[in-house]
N, C-alpha and C positions, 0 to 999 in steps of 0.2 A: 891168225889162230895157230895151234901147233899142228895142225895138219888131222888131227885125228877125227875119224868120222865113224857113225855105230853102221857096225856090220850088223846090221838085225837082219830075220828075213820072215817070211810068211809064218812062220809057226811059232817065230816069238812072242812071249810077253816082256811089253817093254818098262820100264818103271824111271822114270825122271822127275828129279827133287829141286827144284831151285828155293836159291834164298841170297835174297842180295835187297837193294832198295828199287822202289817203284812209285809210280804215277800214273794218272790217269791214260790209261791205254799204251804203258812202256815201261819197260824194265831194266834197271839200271846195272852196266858192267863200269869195269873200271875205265875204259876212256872210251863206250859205248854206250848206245840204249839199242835196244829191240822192242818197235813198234808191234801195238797187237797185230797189224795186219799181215806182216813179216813172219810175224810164230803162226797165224793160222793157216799162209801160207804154206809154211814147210810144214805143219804137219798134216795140209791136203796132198803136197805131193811124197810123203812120208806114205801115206793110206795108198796112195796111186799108184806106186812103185814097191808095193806089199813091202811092208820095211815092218811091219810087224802084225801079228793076228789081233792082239788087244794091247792097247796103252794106256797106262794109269800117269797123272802129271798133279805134282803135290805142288803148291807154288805157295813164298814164303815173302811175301811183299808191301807196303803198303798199296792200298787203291790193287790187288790183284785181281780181284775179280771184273777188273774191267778189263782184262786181255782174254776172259774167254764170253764173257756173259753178251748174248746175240747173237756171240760172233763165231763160238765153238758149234759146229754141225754137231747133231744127233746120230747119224748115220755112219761115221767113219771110225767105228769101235773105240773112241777114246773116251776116260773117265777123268775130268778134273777137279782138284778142290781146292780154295786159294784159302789162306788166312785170314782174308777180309775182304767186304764187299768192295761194290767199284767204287765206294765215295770213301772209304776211312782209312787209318792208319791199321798196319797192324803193330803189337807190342814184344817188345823187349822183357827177359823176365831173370831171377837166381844168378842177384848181384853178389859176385867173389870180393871178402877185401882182400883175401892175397893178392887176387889178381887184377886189381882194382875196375871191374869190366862186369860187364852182364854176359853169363853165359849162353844162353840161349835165347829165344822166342816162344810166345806163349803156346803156338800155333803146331812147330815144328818139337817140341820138348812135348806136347799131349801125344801126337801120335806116332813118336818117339819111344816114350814112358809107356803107351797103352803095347806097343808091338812086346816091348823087356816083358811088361806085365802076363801080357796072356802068354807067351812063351815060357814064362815061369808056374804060371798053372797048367800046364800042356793043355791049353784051349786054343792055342795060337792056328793051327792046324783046323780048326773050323768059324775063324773069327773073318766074316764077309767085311770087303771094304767099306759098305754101308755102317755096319756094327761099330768098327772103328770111325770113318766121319759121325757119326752123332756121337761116339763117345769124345771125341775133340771137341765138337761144340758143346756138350756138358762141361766140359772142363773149361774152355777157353770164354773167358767173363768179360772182356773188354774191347774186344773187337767181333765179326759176324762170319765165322769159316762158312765158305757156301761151294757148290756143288755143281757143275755143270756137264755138258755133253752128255753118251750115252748112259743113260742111269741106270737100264738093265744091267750093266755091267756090275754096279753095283752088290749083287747076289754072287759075286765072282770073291776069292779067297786072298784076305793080302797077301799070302804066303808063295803067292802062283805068281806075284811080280816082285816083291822082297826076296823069296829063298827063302828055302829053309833051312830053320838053326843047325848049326853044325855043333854047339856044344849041348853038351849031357844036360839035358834037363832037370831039374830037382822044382820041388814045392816048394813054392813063396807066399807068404803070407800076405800078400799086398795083391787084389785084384784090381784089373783097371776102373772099375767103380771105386775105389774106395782109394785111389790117388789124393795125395794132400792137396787142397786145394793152391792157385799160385796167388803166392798176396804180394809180392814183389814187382807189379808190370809195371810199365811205362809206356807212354809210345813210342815207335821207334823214333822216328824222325826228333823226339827230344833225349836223344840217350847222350847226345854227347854233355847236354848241359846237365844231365844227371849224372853225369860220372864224374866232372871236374867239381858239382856239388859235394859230390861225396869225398872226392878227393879231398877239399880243403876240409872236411869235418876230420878226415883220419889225419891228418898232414902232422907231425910231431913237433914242429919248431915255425916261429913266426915267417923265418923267410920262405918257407914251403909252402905257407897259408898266399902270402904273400905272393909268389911266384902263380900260383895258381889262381889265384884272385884276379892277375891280369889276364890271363889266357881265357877265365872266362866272362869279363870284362871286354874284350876285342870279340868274343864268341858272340854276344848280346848286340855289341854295336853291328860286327856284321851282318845280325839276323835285321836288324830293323834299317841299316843301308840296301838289303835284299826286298824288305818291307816297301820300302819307302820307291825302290826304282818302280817296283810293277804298280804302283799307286801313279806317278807318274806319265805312267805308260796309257795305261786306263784312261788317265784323264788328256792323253794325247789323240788316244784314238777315238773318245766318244765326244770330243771338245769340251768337254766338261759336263754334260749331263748328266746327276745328279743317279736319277733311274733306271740308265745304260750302267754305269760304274757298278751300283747296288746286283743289279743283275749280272753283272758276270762273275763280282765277287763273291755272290753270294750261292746261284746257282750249282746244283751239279749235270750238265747236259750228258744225253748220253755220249755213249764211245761208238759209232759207226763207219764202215769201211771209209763211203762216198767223202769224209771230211778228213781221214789222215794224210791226203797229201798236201794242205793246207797247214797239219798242226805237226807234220816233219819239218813242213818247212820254216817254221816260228822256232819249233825247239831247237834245231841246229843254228837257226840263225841268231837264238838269242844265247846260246853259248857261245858263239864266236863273237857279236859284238857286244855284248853287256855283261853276262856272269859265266864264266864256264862252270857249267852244272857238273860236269864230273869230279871241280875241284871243289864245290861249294854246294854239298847233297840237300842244305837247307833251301833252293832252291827247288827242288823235287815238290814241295810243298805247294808251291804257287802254279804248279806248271799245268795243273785244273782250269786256271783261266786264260792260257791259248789255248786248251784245248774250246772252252768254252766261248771265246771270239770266232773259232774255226766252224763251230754247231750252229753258232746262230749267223753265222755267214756274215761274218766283217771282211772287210778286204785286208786278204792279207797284203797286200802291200801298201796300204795305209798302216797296217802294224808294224812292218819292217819298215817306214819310215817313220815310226815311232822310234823303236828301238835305234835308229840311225842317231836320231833329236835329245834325245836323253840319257843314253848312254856313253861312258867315257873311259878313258884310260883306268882312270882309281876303280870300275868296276870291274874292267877287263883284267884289272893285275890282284883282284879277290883271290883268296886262298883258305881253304881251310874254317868254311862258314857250312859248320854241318850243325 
């Protein structure tokens, strides 16, 4: 890391915004993840070592709400609310053709938009963090923003962990009820084949269509070479029954302490020997079902002797399958 650490102390309010990709109980950096039991950790000895009086933690992920929900304490002043619950995706939203890209998230642009908004009608100054989470879930259509730890907090001011505005306020005609609604989402975890989509509709000349038509062409095949190993894997680890497979694949178990060092140990090991998930985020998608081998207590090393069996070099040299 670069070295740098929050100087908080007893009498702050602290406020932390993540938004990156995620999976069932982990949240993805660039050649990292961070297990839920890792972030509940630090922020128990965060409370232990008074590193703040109250904390608010906005998280921008798919499957986020599986790193706090059971597992966030009520008692150690923190307030969190993820984008979506622990089983879905969350969405991508206010695709640019300049910039041929999705600008934001459904999740993170609502209480975004609602902070501009009530600042712009000078209500910001009494708009409670509650006020603002239900108005995010009014707005946000396609995925489940949900709310955990202490909810008393909730009656507490977004302005007391945001700041307050430092520019001149004026009257705006736009309240945070009355935001356009977002008709543009997708899910995340499908944004890249939506953008090389769009791409070939803008593309001006055959060979542009064309150049892009292969990239998401190799996009497609890699998603279903990703498909196809942990189908394999499944069928390695339950010998092929039928009703084992259906259940893992279909299942969502919960996310609890007792089984993540089981499902650290699947997820690092099936980025070193089958797909490296930091290079290949369409991977993030399947990674529900180690977690779900880990819940219902498969061996893992009957699993890592799957993944020994059927994975190979052409997976291990995967690139760029988001």
């Amino acid at each position: 890391g670069s070295g740098k650490v929050l100087k908080s102390g007893p009498n702050d309010h602290v406020f932390v915004n993540f938004v990156d990709h995620g999976a069932p109980g982990l949240i993805g950096f660039p050649n990292d993840v961070m297990h839920a039991d890792d972030l509940i950790k630090a922020l128990k000895t965060m409370n232990k070592q008074k590193m703040y009086k109250k904390l608010v933690f906005y998280m921008e992920a798919c499957e986020s709400g599986s790193m706090f929900d059971k597992l966030l304490p009520k008692n150690i002043e923190i307030f969190a609310t993820t984008a979506a619950n622990p089983n879905e995706s969350s969405y991508a939203c206010y695709w640019s053709d300049e910039l041929s890209t999705f600008l934001g998230d459904e999740y993170s642009i609502s209480w975004m938009e609602d902070t501009e908004a009530e600042e712009k009608h000078k209500t910001f100054s009494s708009e409670t963090l509650l006020k603002q989470y239900n108005n995010v879930v009014n707005r946000v259509k396609d995925s489940h923003p949900s709310m955990y730890g202490e909810t008393i907090i909730d009656k507490d001011y977004v302005q007391d962990f945001l700041g307050k505005s430092k520019q001149k306020v004026t009257f705006y005609s736009e309240s945070s009820s009355e935001l356009e609604p977002i008709t543009d989402a997708v899910p995340s975890r499908d944004v890249a084949l939506h953008v090389l989509t769009k791409k070939i509709a803008l593309a001006e000349s055959a060979d542009q269509k064309e150049e892009l038509q292969k990239k998401k062409d190799y996009l497609i095949k890699g998603r279903k070479d990703v498909d196809q190993i942990f189908s394999r894997i499944l069928s390695h680890v339950t010998n092929l029954e039928i009703d084992e497979i259906k259940n893992i694949e279909t299942s969502r178990q919960e996310i609890n302490l007792e089984m993540m060092p089981c499902y650290k140990t699947l997820v690092k090991a099936f980025s070193e020997k089958c797909v490296n998930i930091h290079k290949n985020m369409y991977t993030f998608s399947h990674l529900y079902k180690l977690a779900n081998m880990c819940a219902l207590q498969y061996s893992s090393t009957n699993v890592l002797k799957a993944f020994s069996a059927e994975c190979g070099s052409l997976h291990q040299g995967m690139v760029n399958v988001n």
